[in-house]
C-alpha positions, 0 to 999 in steps of 0.5 A: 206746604207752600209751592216753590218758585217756578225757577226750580223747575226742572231743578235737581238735587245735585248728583253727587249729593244723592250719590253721596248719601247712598254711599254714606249709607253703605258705609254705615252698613260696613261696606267701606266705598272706596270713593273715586268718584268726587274731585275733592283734591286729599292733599294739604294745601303748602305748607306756608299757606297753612302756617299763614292761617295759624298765624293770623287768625290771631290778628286784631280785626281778622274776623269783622267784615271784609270788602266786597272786592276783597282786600286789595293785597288779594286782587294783586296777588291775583294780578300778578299771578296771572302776569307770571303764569299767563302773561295776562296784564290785569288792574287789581283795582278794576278787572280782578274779582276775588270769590267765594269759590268760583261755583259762586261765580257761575251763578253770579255772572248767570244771574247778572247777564241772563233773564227770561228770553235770553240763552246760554250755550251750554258744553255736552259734556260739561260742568252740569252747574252751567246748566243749572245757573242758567235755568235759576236765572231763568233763562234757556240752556241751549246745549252744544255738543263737544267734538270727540273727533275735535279732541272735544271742542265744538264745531264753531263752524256748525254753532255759527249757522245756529240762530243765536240772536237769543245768545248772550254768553258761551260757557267752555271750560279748558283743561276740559272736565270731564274728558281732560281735553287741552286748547291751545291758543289758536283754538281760543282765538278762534273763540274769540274771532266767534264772540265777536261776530255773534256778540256772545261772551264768552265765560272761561272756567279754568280751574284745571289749569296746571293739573297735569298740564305742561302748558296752561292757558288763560283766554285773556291771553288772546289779543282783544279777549279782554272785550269779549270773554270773563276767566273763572279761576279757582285755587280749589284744584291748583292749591288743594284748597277746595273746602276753603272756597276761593277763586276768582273772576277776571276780565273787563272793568264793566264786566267786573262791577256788573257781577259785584252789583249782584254779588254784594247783595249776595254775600258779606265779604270773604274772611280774612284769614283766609285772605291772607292763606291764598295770598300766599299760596298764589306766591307759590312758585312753579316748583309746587306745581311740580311736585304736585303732578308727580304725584298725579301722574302716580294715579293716573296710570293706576286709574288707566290701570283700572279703565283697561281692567273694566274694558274701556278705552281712553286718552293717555296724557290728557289733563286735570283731575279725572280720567275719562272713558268709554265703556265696552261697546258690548254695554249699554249704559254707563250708569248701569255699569257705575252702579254694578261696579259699586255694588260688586267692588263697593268702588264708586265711579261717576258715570259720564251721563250725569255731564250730558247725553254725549258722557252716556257711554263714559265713566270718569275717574278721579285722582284725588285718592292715594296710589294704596286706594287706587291699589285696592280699588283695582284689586276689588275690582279684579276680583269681582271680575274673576267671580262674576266670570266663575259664575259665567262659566259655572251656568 
């Protein structure tokens, strides 16, 4: 077999792709996992967003090649987006690029702005494929702790006394996944005030921002912002629209034709149809998102439910899509504990190591499953409980 390339080096496959073939496998054996481990949001995208796809896939020209930059009407849906909900002013023309999902963007802006010598700051806990870009591009990951006692942000005061001449951008990512800690615009300010001086970008992936959050937040609302960070967002979590890969990247001018150069090597344009859908959903009033969080706010009290069952402590109220916990200090390992709860109560949570060293002692839940399967998640769980106790008892 021919050597694969040195970039993929200290490379893994994917977690929850192993993790996934484990529980498929499971499955086929009649053990029917209850899945609260993935945050691939069940719910259906509005209903006007699925009635535009229908309609348009019959449109002359909707399946021949689109624009790098996607159609236009897209980047102002985007614009005028970000004027409503975040009182941010973009030019559709030059500072809003539409992406194949922004997973796709990650790698793109690594790819354009990092290369052997540089470095990344990179949050622990975090989204691992921050970590992964950088190491492909093949540049350093240089891992920065989340402060639980800082409502998990970083200590910029400590990350200041660092060398970071290597430093060339600084991944955070508010509404945070895994923990659901929420900024606030002092917190990016300061953000800001700290990119400047260390002449770092900062890369803000935000697909979180109106899951179970009264008060969502862009970076770019922060005077001067624009110079110094790029925003990731996603339709994937807000929309329910995960499978259909869109989101977008938006931030300064020069900064947007750099991450093009790489993409239009990389991809042939987004098709249209699906264009148009999230033209559409981006039109979508505040109301969706009202209704869309009572229905969040049903599971998180019943993935609370099932923390306090399993003994672990959490933070109520926080936001996006999972609840995040720390296990019972009479355990050692969340990943042992993860894999008991499987094989006990074939119920599958994620534990916290696989977003970094400081999510060893945590599990994450997620919500995208109905109130009835966190329902019986909790009751498969209280049972094997119970059995496990009668065996305790019975020695």
């Amino acid at each position: 077999m021919i050597e694969t390339a040195k970039r993929l080096e200290g490379i893994g496959t994917y977690y929850f792709a192993d993790k996934l073939a484990q529980i498929r496998q499971m499955n086929e054996v009649g053990d029917q996992v209850i899945n609260l481990g993935i945050g691939s949001p069940d719910l259906l995208p509005p209903p006007e967003v699925l009635d535009r796809l229908k309609a348009v896939v019959h449109e002359p020209g909707v399946n021949m090649y689109q624009s790098y930059r996607s159609l236009l009407a897209l980047r102002g849906a985007f614009a005028k987006w970000y004027q409503n909900h975040f009182r941010v002013q973009l030019n559709p023309e030059t500072e809003v690029l539409p992406l194949i999902g922004s997973k796709e963007g990650i790698m793109h802006i690594a790819m354009t702005f990092l290369g052997f010598g540089d470095q990344a700051l990179i949050p622990d806990p975090g989204y691992p494929a921050y970590a992964s870009a950088t190491k492909l591009a093949g540049a350093e990951a240089v891992i920065y702790p989340l402060e639980k006692d800082l409502n998990w942000r970083p200590d910029l005061k400590a990350l200041a006394k660092l060398d970071l001449s290597a430093v060339k951008i600084m991944w955070i990512n508010y509404p945070n996944m895994p923990t659901g800690a929420q900024a606030d615009r002092g917190f990016f300010e300061e953000l800001i005030a700290f990119a400047k001086a260390n002449e770092i970008l900062i890369c803000h992936d935000n697909p979180y921002a109106f899951i179970l959050n009264d008060e969502p937040l862009s970076i770019l609302e922060v005077e001067g912002a624009i110079e110094h960070a790029l925003e990731l967002s996603s339709l994937s979590k807000c929309y329910n629209m995960a499978g259909w890969r869109i989101g977008c990247l938006a931030g300064k001018e020069e900064y947007i034709n750099s991450v093009l150069k790489f993409k239009s090597n990389m991809d042939s344009g987004m098709y249209k149809g699906i264009q148009e859908a999230a033209i559409v959903a981006l039109e979508q009033g505040n109301g969706w998102f009202v209704e869309l969080n009572e229905e969040y706010e049903k599971r998180r009290e019943w993935a609370q439910k099932i923390m306090t069952l399993l003994g672990c402590t959490y933070e109520s109220g926080t936001a996006g899509l999972f609840v995040w916990g720390e296990i019972p200090a009479t355990l050692n390992s969340a990943k042992a504990y993860s894999e008991e709860i499987l094989v006990k109560s074939k119920v599958f949570i994620t534990p916290g190591m696989v977003f970094g060293e400081n999510g060893v002692s945590h599990i994450r839940i997620s919500l995208c499953g109905s109130v009835d399967l966190f329902k019986e998640a909790h009751q498969r769980i209280q049972h094997a409980l119970k059995v496990k106790e009668n065996r305790l008892e019975n020695r």
